[in-house]
FIBAPA-172513 format. One record per residue (C-alpha): x, y, z. Coordinates in steps of 0.05 Angstrom, whole numbers, padded with zeros to 5 digits, always signed. Example, Ala and Ser with C-alpha at 12.3 -4.5 7.8 and 13.67 -1.06 7.14 Angstrom:
<sites>
+00246-00090+00156
+00273-00021+00143
</sites>
This chain:
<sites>
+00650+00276-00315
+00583+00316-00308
+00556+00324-00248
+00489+00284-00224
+00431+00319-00210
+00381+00295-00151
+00337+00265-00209
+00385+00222-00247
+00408+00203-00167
+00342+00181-00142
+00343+00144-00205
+00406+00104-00193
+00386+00088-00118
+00314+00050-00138
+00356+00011-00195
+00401-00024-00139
+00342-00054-00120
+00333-00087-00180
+00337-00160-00186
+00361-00181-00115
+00329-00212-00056
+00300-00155-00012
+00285-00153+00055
+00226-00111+00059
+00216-00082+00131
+00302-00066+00120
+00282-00014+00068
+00262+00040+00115
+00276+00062+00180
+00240+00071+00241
+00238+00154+00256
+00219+00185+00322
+00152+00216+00322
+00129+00211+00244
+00116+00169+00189
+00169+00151+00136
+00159+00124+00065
+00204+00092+00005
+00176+00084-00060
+00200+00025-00086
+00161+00014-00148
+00115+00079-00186
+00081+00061-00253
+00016+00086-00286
-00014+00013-00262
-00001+00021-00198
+00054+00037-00135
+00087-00006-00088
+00113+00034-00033
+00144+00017+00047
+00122+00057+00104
+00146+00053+00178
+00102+00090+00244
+00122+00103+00301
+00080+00091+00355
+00016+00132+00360
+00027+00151+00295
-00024+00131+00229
-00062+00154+00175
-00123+00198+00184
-00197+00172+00153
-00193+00176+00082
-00216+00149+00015
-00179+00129-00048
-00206+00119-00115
-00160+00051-00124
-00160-00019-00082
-00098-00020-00041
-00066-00079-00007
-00025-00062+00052
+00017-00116+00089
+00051-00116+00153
+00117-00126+00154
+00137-00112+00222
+00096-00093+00290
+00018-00086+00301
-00039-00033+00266
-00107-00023+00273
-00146-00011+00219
-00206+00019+00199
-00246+00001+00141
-00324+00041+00137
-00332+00027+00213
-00309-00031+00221
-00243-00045+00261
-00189-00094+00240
-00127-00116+00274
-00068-00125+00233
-00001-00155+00250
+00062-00180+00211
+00052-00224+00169
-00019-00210+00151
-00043-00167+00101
-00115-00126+00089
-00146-00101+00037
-00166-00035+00027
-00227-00035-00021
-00234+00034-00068
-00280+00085-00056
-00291+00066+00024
-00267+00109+00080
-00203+00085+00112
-00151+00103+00163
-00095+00062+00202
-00058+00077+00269
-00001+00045+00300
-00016-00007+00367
+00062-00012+00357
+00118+00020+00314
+00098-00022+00257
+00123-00028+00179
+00083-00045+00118
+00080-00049+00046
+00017-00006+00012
+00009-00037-00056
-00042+00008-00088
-00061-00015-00164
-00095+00030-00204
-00147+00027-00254
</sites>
């Protein structure tokens, strides 16, 4: 039997997600201090991918050339969107429109889902 290498193994764990019922904010854990990520879907038109913060943790201002939908899954974020401040919580989603300077920080540890399609 040949052995697997860490490609054909990160393979294998995103199929057994395939084609059962998910519970989104289950997919990643909650780590002290930092941001963690799983990518659950990566394709030319776009990424899917679940994030947890800890608290006081978020993304600095930034820009993106794609439109991005993030949705909370768990928790409480603020985000910012060219000056303007929105408060997201789970349940709701934002979008985050291409091209316009963005950043997010936790109010609690919080989860979400960035769906980012591109063009």
């Amino acid at each position: 039997m040949a052995e697997q290498g860490p490609r054909q193994e990160k393979a294998e764990k995103k199929e057994e997600l395939f084609a059962k019922v998910l519970r989104l904010k289950d997919l990643v854990s909650y780590q002290e201090g930092t941001v963690a990520s799983r990518m659950l879907i990566n394709k030319k038109a776009g990424t899917i991918t679940i994030f947890s913060f800890d608290e006081n943790e978020g993304l600095s201002e930034h820009t993106a050339p794609y439109d991005a939908l993030v949705t909370v899954v768990d928790g409480e974020c603020e985000v910012w969107i060219a000056g303007e401040t929105f408060r997201v919580r789970e349940g709701e989603s934002i979008v985050l429109p291409a091209n316009k300077p963005h950043a997010l920080s936790a109010v609690t540890r919080f989860k979400m889902v960035l769906t980012m399609i591109r063009e």
